[in-house]
N, CA, C and O atoms as a GROMACS GRO file, in nm:
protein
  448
    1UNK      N    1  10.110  -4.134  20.078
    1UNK     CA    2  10.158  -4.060  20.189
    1UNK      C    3  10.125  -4.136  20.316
    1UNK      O    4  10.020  -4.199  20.330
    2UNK      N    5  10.202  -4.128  20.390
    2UNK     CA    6  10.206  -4.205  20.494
    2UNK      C    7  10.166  -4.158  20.615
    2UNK      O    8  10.281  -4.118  20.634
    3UNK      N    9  10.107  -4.123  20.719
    3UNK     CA   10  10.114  -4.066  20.811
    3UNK      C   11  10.126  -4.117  20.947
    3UNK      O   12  10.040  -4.202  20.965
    4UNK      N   13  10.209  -4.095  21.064
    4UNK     CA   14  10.240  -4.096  21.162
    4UNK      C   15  10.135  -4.121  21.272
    4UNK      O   16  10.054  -4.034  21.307
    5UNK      N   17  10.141  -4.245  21.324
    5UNK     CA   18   9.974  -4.265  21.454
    5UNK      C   19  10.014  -4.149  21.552
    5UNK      O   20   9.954  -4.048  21.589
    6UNK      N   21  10.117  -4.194  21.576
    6UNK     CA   22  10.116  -4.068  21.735
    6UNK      C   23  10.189  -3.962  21.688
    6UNK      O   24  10.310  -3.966  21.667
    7UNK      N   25  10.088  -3.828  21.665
    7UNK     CA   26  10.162  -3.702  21.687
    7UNK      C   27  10.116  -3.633  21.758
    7UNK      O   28  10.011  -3.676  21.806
    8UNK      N   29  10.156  -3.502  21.804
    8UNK     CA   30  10.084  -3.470  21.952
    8UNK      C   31  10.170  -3.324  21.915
    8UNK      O   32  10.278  -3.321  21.856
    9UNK      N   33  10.095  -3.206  21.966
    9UNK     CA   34  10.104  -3.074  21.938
    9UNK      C   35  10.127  -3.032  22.074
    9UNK      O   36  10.051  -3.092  22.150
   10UNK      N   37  10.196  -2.959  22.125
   10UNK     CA   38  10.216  -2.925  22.258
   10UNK      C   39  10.261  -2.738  22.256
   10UNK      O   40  10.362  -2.677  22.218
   11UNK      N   41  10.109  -2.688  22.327
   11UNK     CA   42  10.117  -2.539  22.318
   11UNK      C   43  10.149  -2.476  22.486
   11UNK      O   44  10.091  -2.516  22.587
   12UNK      N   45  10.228  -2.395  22.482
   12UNK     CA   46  10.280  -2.364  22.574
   12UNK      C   47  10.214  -2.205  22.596
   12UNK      O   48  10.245  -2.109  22.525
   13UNK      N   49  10.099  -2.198  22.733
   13UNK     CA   50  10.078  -2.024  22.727
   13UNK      C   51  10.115  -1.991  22.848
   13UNK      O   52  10.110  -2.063  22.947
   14UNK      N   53  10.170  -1.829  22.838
   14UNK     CA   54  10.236  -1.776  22.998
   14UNK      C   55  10.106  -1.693  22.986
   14UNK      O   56  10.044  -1.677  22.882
   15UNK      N   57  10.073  -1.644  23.104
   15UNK     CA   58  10.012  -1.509  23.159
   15UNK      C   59  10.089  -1.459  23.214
   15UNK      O   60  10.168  -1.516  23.289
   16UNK      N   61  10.086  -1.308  23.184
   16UNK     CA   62  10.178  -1.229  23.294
   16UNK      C   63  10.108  -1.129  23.349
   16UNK      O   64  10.058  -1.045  23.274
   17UNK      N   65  10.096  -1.121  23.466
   17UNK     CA   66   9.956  -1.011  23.521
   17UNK      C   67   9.980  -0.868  23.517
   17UNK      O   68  10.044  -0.804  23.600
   18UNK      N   69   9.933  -0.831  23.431
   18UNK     CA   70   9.948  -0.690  23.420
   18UNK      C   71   9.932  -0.542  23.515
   18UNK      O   72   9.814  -0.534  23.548
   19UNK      N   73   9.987  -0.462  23.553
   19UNK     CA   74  10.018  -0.395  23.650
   19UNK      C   75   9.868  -0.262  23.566
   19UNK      O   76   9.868  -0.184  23.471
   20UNK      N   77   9.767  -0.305  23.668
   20UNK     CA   78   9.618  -0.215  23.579
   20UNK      C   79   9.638  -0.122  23.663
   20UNK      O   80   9.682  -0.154  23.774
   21UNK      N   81   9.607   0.041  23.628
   21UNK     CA   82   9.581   0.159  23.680
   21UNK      C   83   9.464   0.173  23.718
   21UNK      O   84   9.369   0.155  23.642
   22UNK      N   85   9.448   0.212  23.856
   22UNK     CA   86   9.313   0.171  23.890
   22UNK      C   87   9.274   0.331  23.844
   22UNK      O   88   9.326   0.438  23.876
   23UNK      N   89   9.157   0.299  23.750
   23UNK     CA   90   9.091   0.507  23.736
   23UNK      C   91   9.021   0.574  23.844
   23UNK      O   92   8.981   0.502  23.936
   24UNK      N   93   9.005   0.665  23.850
   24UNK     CA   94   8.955   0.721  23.912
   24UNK      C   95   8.799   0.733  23.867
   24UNK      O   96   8.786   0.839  23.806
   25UNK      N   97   8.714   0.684  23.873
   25UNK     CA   98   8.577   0.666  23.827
   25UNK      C   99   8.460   0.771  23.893
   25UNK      O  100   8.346   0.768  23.848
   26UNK      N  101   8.496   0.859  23.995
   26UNK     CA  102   8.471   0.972  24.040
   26UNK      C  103   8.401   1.052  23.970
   26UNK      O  104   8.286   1.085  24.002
   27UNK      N  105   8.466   1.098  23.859
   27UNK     CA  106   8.476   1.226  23.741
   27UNK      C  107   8.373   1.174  23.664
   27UNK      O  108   8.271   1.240  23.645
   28UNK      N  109   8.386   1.082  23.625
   28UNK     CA  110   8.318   1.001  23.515
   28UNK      C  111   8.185   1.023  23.554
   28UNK      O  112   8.099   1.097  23.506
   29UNK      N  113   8.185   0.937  23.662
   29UNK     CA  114   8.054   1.006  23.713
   29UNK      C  115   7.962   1.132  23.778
   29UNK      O  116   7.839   1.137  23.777
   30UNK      N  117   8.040   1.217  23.826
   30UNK     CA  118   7.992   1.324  23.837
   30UNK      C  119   7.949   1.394  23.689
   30UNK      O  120   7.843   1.456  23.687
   31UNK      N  121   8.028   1.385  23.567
   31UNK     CA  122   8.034   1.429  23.460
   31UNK      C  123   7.947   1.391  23.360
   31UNK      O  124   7.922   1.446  23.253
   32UNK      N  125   7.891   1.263  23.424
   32UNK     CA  126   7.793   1.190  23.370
   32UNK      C  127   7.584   1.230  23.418
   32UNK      O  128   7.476   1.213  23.362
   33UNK      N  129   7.631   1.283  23.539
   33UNK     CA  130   7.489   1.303  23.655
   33UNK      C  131   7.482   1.454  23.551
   33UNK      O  132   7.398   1.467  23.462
   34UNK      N  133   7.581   1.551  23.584
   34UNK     CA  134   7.576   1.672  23.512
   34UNK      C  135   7.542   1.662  23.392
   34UNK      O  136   7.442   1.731  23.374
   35UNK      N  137   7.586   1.594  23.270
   35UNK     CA  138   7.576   1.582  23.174
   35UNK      C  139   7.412   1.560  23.164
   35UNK      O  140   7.335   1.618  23.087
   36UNK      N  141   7.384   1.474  23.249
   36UNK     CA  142   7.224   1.414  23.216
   36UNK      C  143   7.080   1.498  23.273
   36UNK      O  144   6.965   1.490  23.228
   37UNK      N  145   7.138   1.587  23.397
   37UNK     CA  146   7.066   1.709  23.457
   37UNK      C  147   7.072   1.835  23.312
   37UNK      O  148   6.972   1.902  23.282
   38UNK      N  149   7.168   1.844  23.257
   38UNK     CA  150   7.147   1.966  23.179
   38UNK      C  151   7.066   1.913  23.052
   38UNK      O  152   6.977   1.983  23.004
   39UNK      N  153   7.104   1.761  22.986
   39UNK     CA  154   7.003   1.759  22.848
   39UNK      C  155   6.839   1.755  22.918
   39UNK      O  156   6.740   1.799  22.861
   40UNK      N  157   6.839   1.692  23.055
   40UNK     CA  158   6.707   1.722  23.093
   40UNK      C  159   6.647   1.862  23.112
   40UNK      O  160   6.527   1.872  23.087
   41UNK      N  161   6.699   1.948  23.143
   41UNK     CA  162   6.710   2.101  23.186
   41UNK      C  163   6.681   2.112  23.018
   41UNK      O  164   6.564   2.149  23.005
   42UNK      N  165   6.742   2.092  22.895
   42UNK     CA  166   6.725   2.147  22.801
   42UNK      C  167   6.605   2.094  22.713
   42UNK      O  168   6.550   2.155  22.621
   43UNK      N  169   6.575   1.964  22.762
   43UNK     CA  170   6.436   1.900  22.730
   43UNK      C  171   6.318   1.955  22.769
   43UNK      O  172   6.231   1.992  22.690
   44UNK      N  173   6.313   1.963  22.906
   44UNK     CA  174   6.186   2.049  22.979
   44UNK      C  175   6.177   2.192  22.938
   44UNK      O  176   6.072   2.253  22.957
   45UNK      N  177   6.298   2.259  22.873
   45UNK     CA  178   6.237   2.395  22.805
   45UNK      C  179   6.254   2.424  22.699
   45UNK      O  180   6.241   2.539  22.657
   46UNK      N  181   6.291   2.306  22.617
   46UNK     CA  182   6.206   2.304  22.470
   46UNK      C  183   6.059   2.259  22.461
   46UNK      O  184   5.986   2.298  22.370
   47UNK      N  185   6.018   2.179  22.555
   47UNK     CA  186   5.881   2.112  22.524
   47UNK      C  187   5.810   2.243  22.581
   47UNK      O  188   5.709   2.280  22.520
   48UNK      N  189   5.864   2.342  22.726
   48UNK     CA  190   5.817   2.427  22.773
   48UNK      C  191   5.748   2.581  22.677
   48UNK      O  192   5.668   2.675  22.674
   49UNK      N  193   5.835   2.521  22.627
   49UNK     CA  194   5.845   2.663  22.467
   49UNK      C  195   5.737   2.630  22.398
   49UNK      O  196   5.632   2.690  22.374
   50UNK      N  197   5.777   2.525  22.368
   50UNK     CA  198   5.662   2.474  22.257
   50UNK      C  199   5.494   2.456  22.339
   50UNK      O  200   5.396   2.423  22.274
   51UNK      N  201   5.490   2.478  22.449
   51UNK     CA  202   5.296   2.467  22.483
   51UNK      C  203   5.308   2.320  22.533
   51UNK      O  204   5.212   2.245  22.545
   52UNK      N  205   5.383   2.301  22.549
   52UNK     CA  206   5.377   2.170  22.618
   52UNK      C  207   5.294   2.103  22.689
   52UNK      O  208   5.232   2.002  22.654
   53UNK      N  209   5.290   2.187  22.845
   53UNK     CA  210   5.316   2.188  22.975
   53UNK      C  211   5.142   2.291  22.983
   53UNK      O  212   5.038   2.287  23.049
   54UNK      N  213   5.187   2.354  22.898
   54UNK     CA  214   4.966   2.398  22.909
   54UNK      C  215   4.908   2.365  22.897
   54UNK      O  216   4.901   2.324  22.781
   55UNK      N  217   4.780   2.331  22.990
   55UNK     CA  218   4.630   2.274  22.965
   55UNK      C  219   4.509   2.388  22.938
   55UNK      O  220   4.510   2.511  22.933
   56UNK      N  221   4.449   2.331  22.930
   56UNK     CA  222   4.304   2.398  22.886
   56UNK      C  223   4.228   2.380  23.013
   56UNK      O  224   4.150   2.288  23.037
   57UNK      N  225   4.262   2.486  23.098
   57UNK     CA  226   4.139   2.547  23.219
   57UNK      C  227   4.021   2.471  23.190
   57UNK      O  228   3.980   2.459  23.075
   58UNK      N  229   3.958   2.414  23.299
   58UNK     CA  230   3.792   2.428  23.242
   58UNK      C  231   3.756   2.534  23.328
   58UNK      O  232   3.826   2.590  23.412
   59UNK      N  233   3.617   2.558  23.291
   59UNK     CA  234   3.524   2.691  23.293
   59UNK      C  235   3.488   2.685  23.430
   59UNK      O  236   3.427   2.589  23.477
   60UNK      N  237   3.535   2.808  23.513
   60UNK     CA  238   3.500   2.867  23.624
   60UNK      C  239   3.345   2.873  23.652
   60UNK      O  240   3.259   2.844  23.570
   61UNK      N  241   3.320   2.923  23.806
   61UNK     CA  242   3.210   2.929  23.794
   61UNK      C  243   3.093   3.056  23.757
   61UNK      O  244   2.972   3.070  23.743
   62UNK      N  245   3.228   3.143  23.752
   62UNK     CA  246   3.137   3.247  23.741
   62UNK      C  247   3.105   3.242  23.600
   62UNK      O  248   2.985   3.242  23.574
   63UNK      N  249   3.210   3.239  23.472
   63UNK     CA  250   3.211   3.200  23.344
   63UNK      C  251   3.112   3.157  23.318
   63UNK      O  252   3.040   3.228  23.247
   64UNK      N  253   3.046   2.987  23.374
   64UNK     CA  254   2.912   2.983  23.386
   64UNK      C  255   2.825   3.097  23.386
   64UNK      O  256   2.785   3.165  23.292
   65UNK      N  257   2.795   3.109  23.545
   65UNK     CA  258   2.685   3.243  23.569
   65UNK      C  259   2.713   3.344  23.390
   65UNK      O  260   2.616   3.349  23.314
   66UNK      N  261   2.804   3.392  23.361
   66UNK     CA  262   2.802   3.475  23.257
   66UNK      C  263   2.702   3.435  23.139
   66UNK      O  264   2.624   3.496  23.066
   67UNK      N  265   2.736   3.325  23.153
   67UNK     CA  266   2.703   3.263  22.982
   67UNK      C  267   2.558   3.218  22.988
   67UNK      O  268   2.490   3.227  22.886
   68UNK      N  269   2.478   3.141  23.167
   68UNK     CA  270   2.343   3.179  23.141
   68UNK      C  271   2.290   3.269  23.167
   68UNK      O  272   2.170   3.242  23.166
   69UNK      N  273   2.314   3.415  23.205
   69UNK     CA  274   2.294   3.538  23.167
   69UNK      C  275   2.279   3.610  23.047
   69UNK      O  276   2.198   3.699  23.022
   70UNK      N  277   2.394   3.547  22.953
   70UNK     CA  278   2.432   3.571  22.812
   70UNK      C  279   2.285   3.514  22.744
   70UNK      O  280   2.215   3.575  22.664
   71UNK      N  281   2.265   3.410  22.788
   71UNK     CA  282   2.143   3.302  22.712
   71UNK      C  283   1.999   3.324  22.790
   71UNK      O  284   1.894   3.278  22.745
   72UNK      N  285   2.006   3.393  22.901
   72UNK     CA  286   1.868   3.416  22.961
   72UNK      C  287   1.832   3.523  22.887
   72UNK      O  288   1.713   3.526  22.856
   73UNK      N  289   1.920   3.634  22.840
   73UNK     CA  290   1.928   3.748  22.739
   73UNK      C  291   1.877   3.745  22.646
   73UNK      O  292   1.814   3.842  22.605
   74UNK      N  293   1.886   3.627  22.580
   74UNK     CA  294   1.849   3.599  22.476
   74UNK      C  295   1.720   3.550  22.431
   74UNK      O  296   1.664   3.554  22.321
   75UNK      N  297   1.687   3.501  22.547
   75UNK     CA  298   1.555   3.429  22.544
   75UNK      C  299   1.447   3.541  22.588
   75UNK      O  300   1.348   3.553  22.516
   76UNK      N  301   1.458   3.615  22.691
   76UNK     CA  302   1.385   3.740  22.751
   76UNK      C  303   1.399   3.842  22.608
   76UNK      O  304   1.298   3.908  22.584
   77UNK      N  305   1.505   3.858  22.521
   77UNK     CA  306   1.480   3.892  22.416
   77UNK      C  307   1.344   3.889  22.328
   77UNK      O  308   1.247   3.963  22.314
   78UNK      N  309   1.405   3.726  22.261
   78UNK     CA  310   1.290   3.680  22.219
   78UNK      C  311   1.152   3.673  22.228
   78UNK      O  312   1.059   3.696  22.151
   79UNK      N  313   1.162   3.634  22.346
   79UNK     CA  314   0.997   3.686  22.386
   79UNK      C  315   0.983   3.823  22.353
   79UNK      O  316   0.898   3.836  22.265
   80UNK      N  317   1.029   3.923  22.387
   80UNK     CA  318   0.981   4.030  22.376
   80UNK      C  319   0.959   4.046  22.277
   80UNK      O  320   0.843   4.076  22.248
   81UNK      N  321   1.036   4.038  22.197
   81UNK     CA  322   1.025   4.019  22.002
   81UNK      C  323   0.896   3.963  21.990
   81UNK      O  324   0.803   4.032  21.949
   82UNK      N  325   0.882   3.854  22.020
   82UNK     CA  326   0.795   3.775  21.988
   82UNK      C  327   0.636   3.850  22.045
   82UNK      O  328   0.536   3.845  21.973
   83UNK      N  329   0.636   3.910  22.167
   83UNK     CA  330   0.506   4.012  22.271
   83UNK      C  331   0.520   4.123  22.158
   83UNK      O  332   0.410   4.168  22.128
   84UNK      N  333   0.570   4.149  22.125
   84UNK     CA  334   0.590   4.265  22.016
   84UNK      C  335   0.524   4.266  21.888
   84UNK      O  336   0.457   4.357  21.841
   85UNK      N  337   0.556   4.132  21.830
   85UNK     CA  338   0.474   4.082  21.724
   85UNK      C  339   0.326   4.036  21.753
   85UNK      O  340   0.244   4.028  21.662
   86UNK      N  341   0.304   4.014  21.847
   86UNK     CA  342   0.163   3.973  21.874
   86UNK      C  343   0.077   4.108  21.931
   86UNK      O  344  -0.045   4.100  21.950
   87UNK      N  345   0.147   4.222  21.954
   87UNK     CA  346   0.094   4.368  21.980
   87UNK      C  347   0.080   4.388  21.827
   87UNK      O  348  -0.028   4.380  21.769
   88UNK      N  349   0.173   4.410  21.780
   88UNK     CA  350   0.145   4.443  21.666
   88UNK      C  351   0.005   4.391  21.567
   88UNK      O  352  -0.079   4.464  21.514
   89UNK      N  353   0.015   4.217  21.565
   89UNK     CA  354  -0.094   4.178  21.479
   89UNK      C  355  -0.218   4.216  21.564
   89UNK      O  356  -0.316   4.235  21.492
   90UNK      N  357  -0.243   4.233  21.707
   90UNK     CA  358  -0.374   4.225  21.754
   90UNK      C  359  -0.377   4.388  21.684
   90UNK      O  360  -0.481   4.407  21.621
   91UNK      N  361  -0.312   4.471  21.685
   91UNK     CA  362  -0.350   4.638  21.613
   91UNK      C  363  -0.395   4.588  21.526
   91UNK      O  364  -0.515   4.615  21.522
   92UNK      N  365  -0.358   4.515  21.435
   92UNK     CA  366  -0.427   4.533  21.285
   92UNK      C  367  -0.561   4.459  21.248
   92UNK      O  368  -0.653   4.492  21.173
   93UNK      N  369  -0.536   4.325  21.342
   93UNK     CA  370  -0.695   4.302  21.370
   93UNK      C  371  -0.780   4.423  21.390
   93UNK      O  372  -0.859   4.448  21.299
   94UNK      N  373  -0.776   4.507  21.498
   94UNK     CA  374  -0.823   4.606  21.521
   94UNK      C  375  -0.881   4.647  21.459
   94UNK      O  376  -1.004   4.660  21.459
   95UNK      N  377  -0.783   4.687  21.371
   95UNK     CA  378  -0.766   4.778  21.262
   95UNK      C  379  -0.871   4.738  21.122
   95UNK      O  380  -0.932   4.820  21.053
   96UNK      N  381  -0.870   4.613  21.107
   96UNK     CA  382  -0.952   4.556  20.996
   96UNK      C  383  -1.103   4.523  21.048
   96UNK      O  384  -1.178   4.502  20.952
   97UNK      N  385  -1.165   4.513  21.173
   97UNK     CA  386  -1.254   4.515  21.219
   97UNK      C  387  -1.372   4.637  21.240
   97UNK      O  388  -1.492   4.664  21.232
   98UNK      N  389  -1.223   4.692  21.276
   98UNK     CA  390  -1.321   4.872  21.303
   98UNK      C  391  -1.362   4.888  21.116
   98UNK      O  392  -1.477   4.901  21.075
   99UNK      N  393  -1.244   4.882  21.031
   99UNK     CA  394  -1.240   4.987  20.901
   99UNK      C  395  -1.381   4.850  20.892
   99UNK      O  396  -1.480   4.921  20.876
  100UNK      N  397  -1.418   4.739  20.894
  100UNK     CA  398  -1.532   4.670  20.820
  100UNK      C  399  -1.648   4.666  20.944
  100UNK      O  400  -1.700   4.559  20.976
  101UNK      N  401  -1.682   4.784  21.007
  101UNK     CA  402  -1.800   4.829  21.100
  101UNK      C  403  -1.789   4.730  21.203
  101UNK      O  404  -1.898   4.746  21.257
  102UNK      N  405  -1.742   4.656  21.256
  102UNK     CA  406  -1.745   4.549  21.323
  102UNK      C  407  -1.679   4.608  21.476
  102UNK      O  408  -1.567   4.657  21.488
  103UNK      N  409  -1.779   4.590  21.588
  103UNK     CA  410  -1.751   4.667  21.697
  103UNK      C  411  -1.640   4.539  21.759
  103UNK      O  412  -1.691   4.432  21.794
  104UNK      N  413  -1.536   4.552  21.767
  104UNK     CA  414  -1.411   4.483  21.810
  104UNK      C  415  -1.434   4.490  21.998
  104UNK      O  416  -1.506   4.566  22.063
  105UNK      N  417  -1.359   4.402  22.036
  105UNK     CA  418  -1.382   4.432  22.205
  105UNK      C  419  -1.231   4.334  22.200
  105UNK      O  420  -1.190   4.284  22.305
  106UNK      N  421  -1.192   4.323  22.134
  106UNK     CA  422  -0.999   4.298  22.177
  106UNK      C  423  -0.884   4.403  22.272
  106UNK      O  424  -0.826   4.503  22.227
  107UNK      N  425  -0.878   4.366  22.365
  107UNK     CA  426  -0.804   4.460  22.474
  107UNK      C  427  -0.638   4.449  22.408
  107UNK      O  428  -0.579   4.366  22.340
  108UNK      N  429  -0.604   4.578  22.468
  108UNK     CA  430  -0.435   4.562  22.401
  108UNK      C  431  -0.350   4.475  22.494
  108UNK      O  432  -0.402   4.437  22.599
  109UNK      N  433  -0.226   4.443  22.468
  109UNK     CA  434  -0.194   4.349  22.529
  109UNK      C  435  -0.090   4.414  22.599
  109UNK      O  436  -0.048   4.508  22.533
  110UNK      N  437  -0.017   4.396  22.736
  110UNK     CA  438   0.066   4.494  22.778
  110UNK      C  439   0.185   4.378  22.864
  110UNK      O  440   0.159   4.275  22.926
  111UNK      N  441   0.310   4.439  22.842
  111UNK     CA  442   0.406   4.330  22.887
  111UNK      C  443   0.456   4.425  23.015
  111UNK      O  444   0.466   4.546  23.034
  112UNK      N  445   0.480   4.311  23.088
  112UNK     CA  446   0.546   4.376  23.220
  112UNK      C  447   0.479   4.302  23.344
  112UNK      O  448   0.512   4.333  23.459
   0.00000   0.00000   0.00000
C-alpha cells in the first residue's frame, strides 16, 4: 500500500452567537435566602426540643448558705449524740462505783 506524502485535512467551524435569555436571578435568590432562614428556623428548634440549648446553672449563693446549714446540722447533731453518749457512760460509772462502796466525786456533765 502506498501512501500519499502530502495529505492535509481541512475542518471548517462556524459559531453562531446565540440569542441567551438573560434570567431573572432575583427569585432564585430570594428563594434561596428563604429557603436557608427556614431549614435554620427548623434546626434551632429541633436541637431546642431536644435540651440542647440548656445548661446546668451553677449553685447560687444562697444554695450554698443552705447546704452549710444542712451540714452544720449535722455536725451539731453529732456532737450532741456523741455529749449524750458520754452522759450516759459517766451514769454508769456512777453507777458501778456507788453499787461497789466507792465514794465517786464525778460531776454530771451538762451541754449548753
Amino acid at each position: 500500500m502506498v501512501l500519499p506524502l502530502k495529505r492535509s485535512a481541512i475542518a471548517r467551524t462556524e459559531l453562531y452567537p446565540s440569542v441567551r435569555k438573560s434570567t431573572n436571578l432575583t427569585w432564585i435568590i430570594i428563594g434561596a435566602i428563604i429557603g436557608g432562614l427556614l431549614f435554620l428556623f427548623l434546626l434551632i428548634l429541633c436541637l431546642w426540643k431536644c435540651g440542647f440549648f440548656k445548661r446546668k446553672q451553677p449553685p447560687t449563693i444562697k444554695a450554698d448558705k443552705v447546704d452549710e446549714q444542712i451540714d452544720m446540722t449535722v455536725y451539731v447533731n453529732r456532737i450532741q449524740l456523741l455529749f449524750n453518749r458520754a452522759q450516759l457512760l459517766l451514769s454508769r460509772v456512777k453507777l458501778w462505783f456507788n453499787s461497789h462502796g466507792v465514794n465517786c466525786c464525778l460531776t454530771d456533765l451538762s451541754w449548753g
